[in-house]
C-alpha positions, 0 to 999 in steps of 0.5 A: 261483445260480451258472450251474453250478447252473443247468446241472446243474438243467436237465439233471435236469429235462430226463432228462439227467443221469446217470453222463456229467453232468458231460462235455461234449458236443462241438459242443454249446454251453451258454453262447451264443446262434446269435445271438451265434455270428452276431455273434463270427464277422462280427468274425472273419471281417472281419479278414485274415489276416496272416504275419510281416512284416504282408502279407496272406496271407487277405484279409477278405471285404469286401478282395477285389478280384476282380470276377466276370464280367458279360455285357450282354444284347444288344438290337435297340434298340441299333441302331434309330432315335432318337425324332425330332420336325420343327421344324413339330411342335416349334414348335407344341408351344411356341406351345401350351405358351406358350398354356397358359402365359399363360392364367390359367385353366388349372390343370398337374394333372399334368407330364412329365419332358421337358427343357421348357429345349429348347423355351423361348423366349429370353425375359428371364429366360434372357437374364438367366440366360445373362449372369449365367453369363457373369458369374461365369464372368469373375469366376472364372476366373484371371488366366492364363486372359486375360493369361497366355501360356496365356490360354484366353479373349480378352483384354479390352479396356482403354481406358487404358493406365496408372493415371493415363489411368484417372483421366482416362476417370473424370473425363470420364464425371463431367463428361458426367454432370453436363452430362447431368443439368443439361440434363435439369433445365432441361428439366423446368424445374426449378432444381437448388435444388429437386431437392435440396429435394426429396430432402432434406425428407423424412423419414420418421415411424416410423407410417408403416413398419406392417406391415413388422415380421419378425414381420408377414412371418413371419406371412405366409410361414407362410400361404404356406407352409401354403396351397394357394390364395391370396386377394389381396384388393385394394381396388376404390377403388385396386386397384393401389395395394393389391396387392403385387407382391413376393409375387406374385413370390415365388409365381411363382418360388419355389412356382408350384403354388400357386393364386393369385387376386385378390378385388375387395372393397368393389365397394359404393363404386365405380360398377359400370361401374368395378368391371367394368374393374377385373375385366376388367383384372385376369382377363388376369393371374389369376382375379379375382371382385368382393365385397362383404364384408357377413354379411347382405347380401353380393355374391359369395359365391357365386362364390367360394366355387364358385371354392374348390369347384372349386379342391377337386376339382383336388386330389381326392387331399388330405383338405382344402385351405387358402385363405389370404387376404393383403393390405393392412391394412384391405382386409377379409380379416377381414370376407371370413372373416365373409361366407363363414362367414355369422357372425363368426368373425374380428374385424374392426374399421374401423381397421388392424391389428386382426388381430394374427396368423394364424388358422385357421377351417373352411369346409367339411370340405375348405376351410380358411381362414387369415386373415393380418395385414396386410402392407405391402411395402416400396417406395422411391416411396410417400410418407408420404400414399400409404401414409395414403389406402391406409389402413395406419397409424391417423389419430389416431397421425399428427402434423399431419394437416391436411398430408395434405388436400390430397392427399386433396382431389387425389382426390376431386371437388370436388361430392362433398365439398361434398355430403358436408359440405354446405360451398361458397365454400372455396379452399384445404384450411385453408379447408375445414377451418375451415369445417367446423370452424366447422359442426360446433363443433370450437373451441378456445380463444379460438374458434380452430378445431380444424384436427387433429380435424376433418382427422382426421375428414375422413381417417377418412371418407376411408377407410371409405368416406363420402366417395365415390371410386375410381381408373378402370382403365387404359384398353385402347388396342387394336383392341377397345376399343370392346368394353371394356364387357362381360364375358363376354359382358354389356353394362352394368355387371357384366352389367347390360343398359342400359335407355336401349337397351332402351327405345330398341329397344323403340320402334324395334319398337312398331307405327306409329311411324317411324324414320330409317336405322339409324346403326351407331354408335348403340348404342355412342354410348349406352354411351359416354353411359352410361359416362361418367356421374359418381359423384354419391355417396351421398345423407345420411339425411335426403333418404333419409327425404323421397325415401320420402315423395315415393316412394309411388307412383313411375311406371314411368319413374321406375323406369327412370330409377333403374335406370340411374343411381347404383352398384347391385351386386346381392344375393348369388349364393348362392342359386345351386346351387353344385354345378356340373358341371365343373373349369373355373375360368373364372369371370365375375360373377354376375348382379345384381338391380335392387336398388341399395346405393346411397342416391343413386338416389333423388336422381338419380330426383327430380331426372330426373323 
């Protein structure tokens, strides 16, 4: 049907046809829209109108270069003065931003747009900026700029005048150099045969670069990146050892709002005293809690997970918040995930590199947790048996492990390995190995002990804890070392009242008994003695079984005398109301009970009594 047709039948059913059906009305349009109308008259209109020779006689709407005429409206302000500020104000505004800056438990809620550049300090980092303008400023600016009859800029100062006095400076640093460095080996008392021993007979196995894969960084930067807190958890036997210095960095310069704070795993194989330092070295820097990673029996649940509550009612206006928990293979990131869903949710195994990649775990309705692999910064000082202890490559992938014992032997006492194996009279590690070996009937032919296998055994009872060690913390050399034992507040380890001092004010208070002057010093005499008591270690399962039999009934002494010894780290803080008032996110260790998680207790309770 032609458009025509359909015109004419419109018009029929509309009463308008007749004997004028076929004349236009005028003005009338039958064959396009207002909306194409629009659309053809903006092409038309958007051309300008042009005479013979080309010039433009009309110019299009969007040509004309009239510019209507404007008016500022006048204002007092214009004449007023400027908001000014004394240099009084100003300085203490930066000693309080400074303040705030440094603490690690302030959180920024909200920022302000005020040029924060003015009131900085010159501090390293702006140094280093101010030189690093400078430096591209030389290197791009022309020749002209300093040698030219133009020369804008001072002109450089060159010791020689040609190439050839050039070459003569350059030999004589060289000279100087090597004059310098010889007379530093003579110093250190080393020949220069050995310097470059030194250097040249090591090489590297390829085991020993795990956890430094691209896949295994990208990983981690996908839970930095998804993340709005982030967990580093260290080992308490090696804090320092296992924390990664290059993320922190990264966190500090490249995403400052995000939360970071640092989770003491493993507290059950060091003294408490020593777990204490640690927290109180670390508190200066970030929030950091004390754990005990275990899904029956945990130690510091509680407060980390009040600790992501509160971390929760800072970003009130987000419908949930994501933890991710970074670190070093075999710290237990895993077994962390375990503990605060009090089931196993992640797999965890005692060996590294069990957690392939990253994974996403509900705590609550606004907590998430992201459970990372672990990640190995790269660094040019650990060696071979650094990166071994720490745990991050797997024993039985390792080429000749008995090299490794002697550092192994370098960090544990003598007495804990001879009560861990039950060995004496041994002088050197190949020794100890075909003693053990011997023991425990690890032979090969022909009676030759089996020094791989059992040094794997001694490695991997290094690692997960059977055989007791740890690092102490840097020792504080201020005006207030001698409070260096408490924190928060408590005295003792991880807030333990020491009993020793207890007993002793006791009797000082009992009737008819008659003590001497008061010496100032005595209290911290017995902390000291107490403090520096050694780590005697764990006991094996059959003194144990005969403490339990000599044990039935104990005394009160002896009772006392067990509190203060051995490593006890209390029972979870989780039956604790966890809903507290507040957003302070200055957190302490939570208090402990006198139940110990130790098995040398008893030993040490014997052998008092």
């Amino acid at each position: 049907m032609g458009t025509q047709k359909k015109e004419a039948n419109r018009k029929v059913r509309e009463g308008k046809a007749g004997e004028f059906a076929n004349i236009k009305t005028k003005g009338e349009n039958f064959y396009r829209s207002a909306k194409r109308v629009k659309a053809l008259n903006m092409l038309k209109d958007g051309k300008p109108t042009r005479n013979a020779a080309g010039d433009i006689t009309i110019a299009a709407s969007f040509q004309s270069r009239d510019v209507p005429n404007a008016r500022i409206e006048p204002n007092r302000k214009w004449f007023g003065n400027t908001r000014v500020i004394s240099q009084d104000s100003l300085n203490a505004f930066r000693t309080a931003m400074a303040e705030k800056t440094s603490d690690p438990y302030s959180v920024l809620l909200k920022t302000n747009k005020l040029p924060m550049s003015l009131i900085r300090d010159e501090t390293k980092d702006a140094k280093d900026q101010k030189k690093h303008h400078a430096k591209m400023t030389i290197e791009t600016s022309s020749f002209a700029d300093t040698f030219g009859p133009k020369a804008q800029r001072k002109r450089v100062k060159i010791g020689a005048g040609n190439l050839a006095d050039l070459a003569d400076d350059v030999d004589k640093s060289m000279d100087t150099y090597e004059e310098r460095r010889e007379q530093a080996k003579l110093l250190s008392g080393n020949s220069g045969e050995a310097e470059d021993e030194a250097h040249v007979g090591m090489s590297i196995e390829p085991i020993f670069n795990k956890g430094q894969s691209k896949r295994i960084w990208n990983e981690l930067y996908r839970v930095l990146d998804s993340s709005d807190v982030v967990i580093h958890v260290l080992d308490a036997r090696d804090p320092l050892g296992t924390r990664c210095l290059s993320v922190e960095k990264y966190l500090r310069e490249e995403a400052p709002h995000k939360h970071l704070i640092f989770v003491l795993n493993k507290t059950d194989l060091v003294p408490t005293t020593v777990a204490a330092r640690w927290v109180k070295y670390f508190s200066k820097q970030r929030p950091t809690l004390a754990m005990h990673s275990s899904i029956t029996n945990p130690f510091g649940k509680g407060s980390l997970i009040e600790l992501l509550r509160q971390y929760a009612k800072l970003h009130s206006d987000r419908k949930q918040i994501s933890v991710g928990l970074i670190g070093y293979p075999n710290v237990g990131k895993s077994s962390i995930v375990n503990t605060l869903r009090s089931k196993k949710v992640a797999t965890v195994a005692p060996i590294p590199g069990e957690t392939k990649v990253w994974q996403y775990i509900t705590l609550t309705k606004r907590i998430y947790l992201i459970d990372c692999p672990g990640i190995v910064p790269p660094s040019q000082t650990d060696t071979p048996e650094d990166i071994l202890l720490r745990g991050v490559v797997r024993v039985e992938n390792v080429d000749n492990p008995e090299q490794y014992i002697p550092g192994l032997m370098k960090k544990v006492k003598p007495h804990h390995l001879e009560r861990t194996y039950e060995l004496k009279g041994y002088e050197d590690h190949i020794q100890f190995l075909e003693m053990l070996a011997r023991k425990n009937g690890r032979l090969l032919r022909k009676g030759e002990p089996d020094l791989d296998g059992v040094a794997k055994m001694v490695l991997n009872d290094f690692m997960r804890g059977k055989i007791p060690w740890f690092t102490p913390a840097p020792v504080e050399e201020d005006a207030d070392a001698k409070e260096s034992n408490d924190i928060e507040g408590r005295s003792g380890r991880l807030g333990e009242m020491p009993l020793k001092r207890k007993r002793a004010e006791d009797a000082a208070s009992a009737p008819g008994t008659s003590m001497g002057p008061s010496t100032p010093g005595a209290g911290s005499v017995a902390a000291a003695d107490e403090d520096d008591e050694e780590f005697d270690g764990f006991a094996s399962e059959d003194d144990v079984e005969s403490d339990e039999k000599d044990e039935k009934k104990p005394t009160d002494a002896e009772g006392s005398d067990g509190a203060d010894d051995g490593i006890s780290l209390g029972a979870s803080s989780d039956d604790s109301d966890a809903g507290s008032k507040g957003t302070s996110l200055k957190t302490s260790i939570a208090s402990q009970s006198e139940r110990s998680l130790s098995r040398g207790s008893s030993t040490k309770r014997r052998k008092r009594t």
